[in-house]
C-alpha positions in Angstrom: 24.0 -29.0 -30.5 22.3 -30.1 -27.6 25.4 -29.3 -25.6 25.8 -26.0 -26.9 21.7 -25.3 -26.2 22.1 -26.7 -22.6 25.1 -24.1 -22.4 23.2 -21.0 -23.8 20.3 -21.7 -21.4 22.1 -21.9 -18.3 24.1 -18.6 -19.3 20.2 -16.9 -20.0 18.6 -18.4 -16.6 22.3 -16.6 -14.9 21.5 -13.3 -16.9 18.1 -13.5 -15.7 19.2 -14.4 -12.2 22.0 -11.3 -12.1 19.1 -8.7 -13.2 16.8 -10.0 -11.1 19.7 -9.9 -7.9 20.3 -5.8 -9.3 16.9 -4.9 -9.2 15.9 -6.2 -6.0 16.7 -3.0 -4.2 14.4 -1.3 -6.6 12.0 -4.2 -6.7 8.7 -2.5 -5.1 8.9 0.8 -6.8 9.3 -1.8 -10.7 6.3 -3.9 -8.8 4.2 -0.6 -8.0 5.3 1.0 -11.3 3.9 -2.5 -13.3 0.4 -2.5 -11.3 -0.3 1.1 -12.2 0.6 0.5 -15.9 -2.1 -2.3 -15.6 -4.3 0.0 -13.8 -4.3 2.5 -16.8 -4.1 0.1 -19.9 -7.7 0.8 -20.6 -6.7 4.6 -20.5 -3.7 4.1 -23.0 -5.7 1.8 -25.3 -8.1 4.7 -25.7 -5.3 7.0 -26.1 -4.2 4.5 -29.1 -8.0 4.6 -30.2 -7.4 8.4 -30.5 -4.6 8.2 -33.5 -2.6 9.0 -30.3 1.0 7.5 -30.8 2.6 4.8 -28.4 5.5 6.9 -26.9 3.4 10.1 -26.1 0.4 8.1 -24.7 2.7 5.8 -22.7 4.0 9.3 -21.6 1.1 11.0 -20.9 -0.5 8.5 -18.5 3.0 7.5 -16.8 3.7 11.5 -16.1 0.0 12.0 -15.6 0.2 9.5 -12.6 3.1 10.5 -11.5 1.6 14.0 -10.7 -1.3 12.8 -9.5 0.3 10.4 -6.5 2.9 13.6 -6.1 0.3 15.7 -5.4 -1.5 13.2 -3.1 1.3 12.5 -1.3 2.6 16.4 -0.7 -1.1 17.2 0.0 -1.3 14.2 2.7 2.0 15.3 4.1 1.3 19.2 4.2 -1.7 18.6 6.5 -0.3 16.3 9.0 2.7 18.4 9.4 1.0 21.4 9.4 -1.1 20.0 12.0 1.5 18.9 14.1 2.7 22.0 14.1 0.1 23.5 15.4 -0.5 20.9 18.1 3.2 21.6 18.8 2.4 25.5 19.6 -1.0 24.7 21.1 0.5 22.3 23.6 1.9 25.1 26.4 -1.8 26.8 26.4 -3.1 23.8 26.8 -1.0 22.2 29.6 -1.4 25.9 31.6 -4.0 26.5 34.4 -7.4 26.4 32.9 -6.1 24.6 29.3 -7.9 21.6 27.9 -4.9 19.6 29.1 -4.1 20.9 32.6 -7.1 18.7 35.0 -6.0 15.6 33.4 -2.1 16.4 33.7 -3.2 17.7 37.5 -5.4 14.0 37.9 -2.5 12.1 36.8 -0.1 13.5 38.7 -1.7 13.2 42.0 -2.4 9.7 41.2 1.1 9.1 40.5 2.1 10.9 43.8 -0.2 8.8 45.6 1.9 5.4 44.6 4.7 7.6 45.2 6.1 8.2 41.5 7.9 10.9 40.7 6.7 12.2 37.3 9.3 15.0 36.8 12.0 11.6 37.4 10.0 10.1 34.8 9.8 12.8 32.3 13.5 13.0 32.6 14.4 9.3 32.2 11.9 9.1 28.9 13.7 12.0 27.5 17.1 10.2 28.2 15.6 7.2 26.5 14.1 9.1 23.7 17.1 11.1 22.6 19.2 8.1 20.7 16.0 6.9 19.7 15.2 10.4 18.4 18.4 11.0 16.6 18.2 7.7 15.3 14.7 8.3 13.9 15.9 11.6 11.6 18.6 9.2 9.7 16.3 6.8 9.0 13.3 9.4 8.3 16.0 11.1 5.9 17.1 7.9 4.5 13.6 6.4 4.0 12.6 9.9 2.3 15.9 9.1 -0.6 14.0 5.6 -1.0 11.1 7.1 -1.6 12.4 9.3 -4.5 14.2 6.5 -6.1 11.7 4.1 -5.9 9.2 7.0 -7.0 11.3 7.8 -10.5 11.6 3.6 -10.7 8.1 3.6 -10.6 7.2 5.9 -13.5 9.8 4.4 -15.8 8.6 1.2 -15.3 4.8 2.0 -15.7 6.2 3.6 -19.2 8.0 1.2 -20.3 5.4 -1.9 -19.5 2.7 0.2 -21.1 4.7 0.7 -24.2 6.1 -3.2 -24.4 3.5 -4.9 -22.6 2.1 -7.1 -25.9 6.3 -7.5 -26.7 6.9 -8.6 -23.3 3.7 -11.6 -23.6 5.2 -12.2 -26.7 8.7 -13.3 -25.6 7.3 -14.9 -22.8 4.8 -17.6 -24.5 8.1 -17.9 -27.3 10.7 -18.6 -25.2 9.7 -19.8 -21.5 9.8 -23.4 -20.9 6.0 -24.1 -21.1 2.5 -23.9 -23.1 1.7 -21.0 -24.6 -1.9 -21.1 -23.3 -0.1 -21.5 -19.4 2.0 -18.5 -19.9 -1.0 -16.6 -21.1 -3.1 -17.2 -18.4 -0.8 -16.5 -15.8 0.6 -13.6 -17.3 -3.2 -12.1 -17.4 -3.8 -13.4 -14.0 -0.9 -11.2 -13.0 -2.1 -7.9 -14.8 -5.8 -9.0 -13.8 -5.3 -9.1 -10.0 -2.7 -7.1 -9.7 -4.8 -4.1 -11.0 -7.8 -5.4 -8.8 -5.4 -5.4 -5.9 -3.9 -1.9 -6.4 -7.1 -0.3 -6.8 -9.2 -2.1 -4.2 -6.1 -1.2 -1.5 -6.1 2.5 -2.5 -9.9 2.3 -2.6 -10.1 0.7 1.2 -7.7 3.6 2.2 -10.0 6.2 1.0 -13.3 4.7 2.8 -11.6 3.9 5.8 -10.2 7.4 6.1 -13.5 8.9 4.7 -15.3 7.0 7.7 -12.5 8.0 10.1 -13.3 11.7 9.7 -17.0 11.4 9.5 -16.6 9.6 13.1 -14.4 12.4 14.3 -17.0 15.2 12.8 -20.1 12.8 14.5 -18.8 13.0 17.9 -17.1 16.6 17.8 -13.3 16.0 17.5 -11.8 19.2 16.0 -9.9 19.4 12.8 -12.1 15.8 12.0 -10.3 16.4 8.4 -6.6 15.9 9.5 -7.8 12.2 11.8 -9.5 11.0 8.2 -6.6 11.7 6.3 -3.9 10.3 8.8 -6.4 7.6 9.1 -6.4 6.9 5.6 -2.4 7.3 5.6 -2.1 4.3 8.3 -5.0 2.0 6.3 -3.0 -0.3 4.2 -1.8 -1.6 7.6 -4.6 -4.0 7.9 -6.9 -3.4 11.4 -3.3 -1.5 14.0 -3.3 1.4 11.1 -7.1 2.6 12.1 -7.2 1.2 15.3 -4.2 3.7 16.1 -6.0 6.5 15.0 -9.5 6.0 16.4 -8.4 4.4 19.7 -5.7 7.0 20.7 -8.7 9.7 19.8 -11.3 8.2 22.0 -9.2 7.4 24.8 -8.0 11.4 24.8 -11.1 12.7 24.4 -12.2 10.6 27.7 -9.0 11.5 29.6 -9.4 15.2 28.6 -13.5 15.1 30.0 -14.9 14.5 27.4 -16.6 10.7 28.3 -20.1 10.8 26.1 -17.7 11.7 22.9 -14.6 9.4 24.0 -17.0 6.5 24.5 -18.5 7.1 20.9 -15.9 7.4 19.6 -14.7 4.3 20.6 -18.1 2.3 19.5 -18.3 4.1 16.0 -14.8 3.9 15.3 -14.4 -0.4 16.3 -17.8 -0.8 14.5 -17.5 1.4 11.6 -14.0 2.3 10.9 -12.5 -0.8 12.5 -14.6 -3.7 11.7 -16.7 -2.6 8.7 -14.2 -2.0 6.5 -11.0 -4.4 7.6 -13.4 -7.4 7.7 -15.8 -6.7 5.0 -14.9 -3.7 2.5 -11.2 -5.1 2.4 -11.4 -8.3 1.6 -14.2 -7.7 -0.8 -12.1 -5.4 -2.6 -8.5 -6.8 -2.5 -10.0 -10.8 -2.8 -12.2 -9.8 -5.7 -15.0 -11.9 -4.3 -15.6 -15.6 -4.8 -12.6 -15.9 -6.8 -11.1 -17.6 -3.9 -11.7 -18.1 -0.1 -11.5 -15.1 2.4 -9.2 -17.2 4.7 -6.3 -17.0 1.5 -6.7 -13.2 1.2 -5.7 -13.0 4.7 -3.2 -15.0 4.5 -2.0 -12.8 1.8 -2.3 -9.6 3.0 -1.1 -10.5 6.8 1.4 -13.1 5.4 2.4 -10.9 2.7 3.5 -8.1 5.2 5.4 -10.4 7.4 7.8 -11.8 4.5 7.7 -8.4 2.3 7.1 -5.8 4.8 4.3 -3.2 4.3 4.8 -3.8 0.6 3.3 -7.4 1.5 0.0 -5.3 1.2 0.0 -5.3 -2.4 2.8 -8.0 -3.1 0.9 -10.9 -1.0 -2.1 -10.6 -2.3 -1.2 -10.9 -5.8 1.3 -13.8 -5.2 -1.4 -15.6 -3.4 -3.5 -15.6 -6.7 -0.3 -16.5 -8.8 -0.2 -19.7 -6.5 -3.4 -20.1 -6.5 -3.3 -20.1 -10.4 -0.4 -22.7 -11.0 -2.5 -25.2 -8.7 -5.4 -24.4 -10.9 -4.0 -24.8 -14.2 -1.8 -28.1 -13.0 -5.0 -29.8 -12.1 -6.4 -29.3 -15.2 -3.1 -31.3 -16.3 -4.2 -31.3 -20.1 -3.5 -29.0 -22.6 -5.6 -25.5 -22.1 -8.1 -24.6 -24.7 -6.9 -24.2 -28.2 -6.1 -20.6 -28.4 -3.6 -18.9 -30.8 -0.4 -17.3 -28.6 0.0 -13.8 -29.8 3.5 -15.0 -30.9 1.9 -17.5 -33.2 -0.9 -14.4 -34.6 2.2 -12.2 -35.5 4.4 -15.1 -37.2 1.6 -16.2 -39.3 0.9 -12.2 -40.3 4.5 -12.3 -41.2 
């Protein structure tokens, strides 16, 4: 018997192995979709509390979402294409004699003449440079966009189907993994606890930082302030290069275009405000939860997290940080945790 029981766990931990192998391409989209079923528990619950049944509130709140980010996304999109567009037919009237762009192009080049640089030679050897590069870009841009769907649908159906089976899924887990109850319990709500902390206080970051962003822009007279706030906010889960991009390149054009009183505030509110404010105080407030732990492990998190995981380290660090952090927590306690009935345990004894 204990043969035949070694046997049947070493075919499960393969089984759980191979699905785990399968679904690594579609990992972050399952990981996103689980955080955002955690996010909106409180919503389904209260769809439950409304004689609303399981499978159309699980629905409602996984389609609601869906729509939501959708909308967020194709909004975010529309205006920096649209923009670029417009930068894109602006450009001509603004390189031509008396356009915004024309002293500085005129300045530059006579600069480069002086250390005898040829900037047509230039122009032409960039373009040469740029056109694999270019052409490489649109495969990867068209290939990154089929991701994005995938992972998109993979993301509602888990969010669905861990709202629905959440209290099923705790249940297998304290019953049939290899430790206490208690321990499973505890880190299975550490996981939903800080990874709906984490998910929120990311997309909440994103939003002040781009919020501040434009308000900087508007403050020192950049047009369309709106579009640098919301590309700002686009490139603000890339913790202190996303906004530094944004309110860096601004000031140093505004400057090279004439502009120097704007540039250089632009420059001080941004570092101080956009920069600094929020990617060394508002961040880690709100993806480290506080005094849960110290800042120096969110940091590791987030800047570790995206050097293992990619940009998905954003969220994915973070949270594995506090899993860690966890373990070490409930192996020092080394006895057994507090005597607390499993939710397996409730449900046999109602049986």
């Amino acid at each position: 018997m204990n043969r035949r029981r070694l046997s049947l766990a070493v075919l499960a931990v393969a089984a759980a192995a191979i699905l785990i192998r399968l679904a690594m391409p579609l990992g972050f989209g399952l990981f996103l979709g689980a955080l955002l079923a955690f996010v909106l528990q409180p919503v389904y619950e209260r769809l439950l509390a409304r004689r609303v049944r399981r499978v159309p509130a699980a629905l409602l709140c996984s389609v609601g979402t869906s729509l939501v980010l959708a909308g967020i996304l194709f909004g975010l999109g529309y205006l920096v294409l649209s923009e670029l567009v417009r930068l894109a037919q602006t450009l001509p009237q603004d390189l031509a004699p008396g356009g915004s762009l024309h002293d500085s192009v005129v300045r530059l080049t006579s600069v480069l003449r002086e250390r005898h640089i040829n900037l047509d030679d230039e122009v032409r050897k960039l373009k040469e440079r740029l056109a694999p590069v270019v052409e490489g870009l649109a495969g990867e841009v068209a290939a990154a966009s089929g991701s994005l769907i995938v992972s998109f649908i993979m993301m509602s159906m888990a969010n669905f189907n861990i709202l629905l089976r959440w209290d099923k899924m705790v249940a297998w887990a304290e019953r049939d993994l290899p430790f206490h109850p208690g321990h499973t319990r505890k880190l299975l709500r550490e996981f939903q606890l800080v990874g709906r902390q984490v998910l929120v206080g990311t997309f909440a970051a994103s939003l002040i930082q781009g919020t501040l962003g434009g308000l900087v822009c508007l403050v020192t007279g950049v047009p369309n302030a709106a579009f640098f706030g919301a590309v700002t906010a686009f490139l603000s889960p890339i913790p202190v290069l996303g906004s530094l991009v944004v309110w860096l390149g601004v000031g140093v054009y505004r400057i090279a275009t004439g502009h120097v009183v704007a540039g250089v505030a632009e420059l001080i509110l941004g570092a101080l405000f956009v920069g600094v404010l929020v990617d060394d105080f508002v961040r880690p407030k709100l993806v480290g939860g506080g005094p849960k732990f110290p800042a120096i492990l969110t940091f590791i998190g987030l800047l570790g997290g995206v050097a293992v995981f990619g940009l998905g380290g954003l969220i994915v660090g973070p949270i594995v940080v506090a899993l860690c952090v966890a373990v070490l927590k409930i192996y020092g306690q080394g006895s057994e945790p507090v005597a607390e009935r499993s939710a397996a345990t409730v449900a046999n004894e109602k049986r």
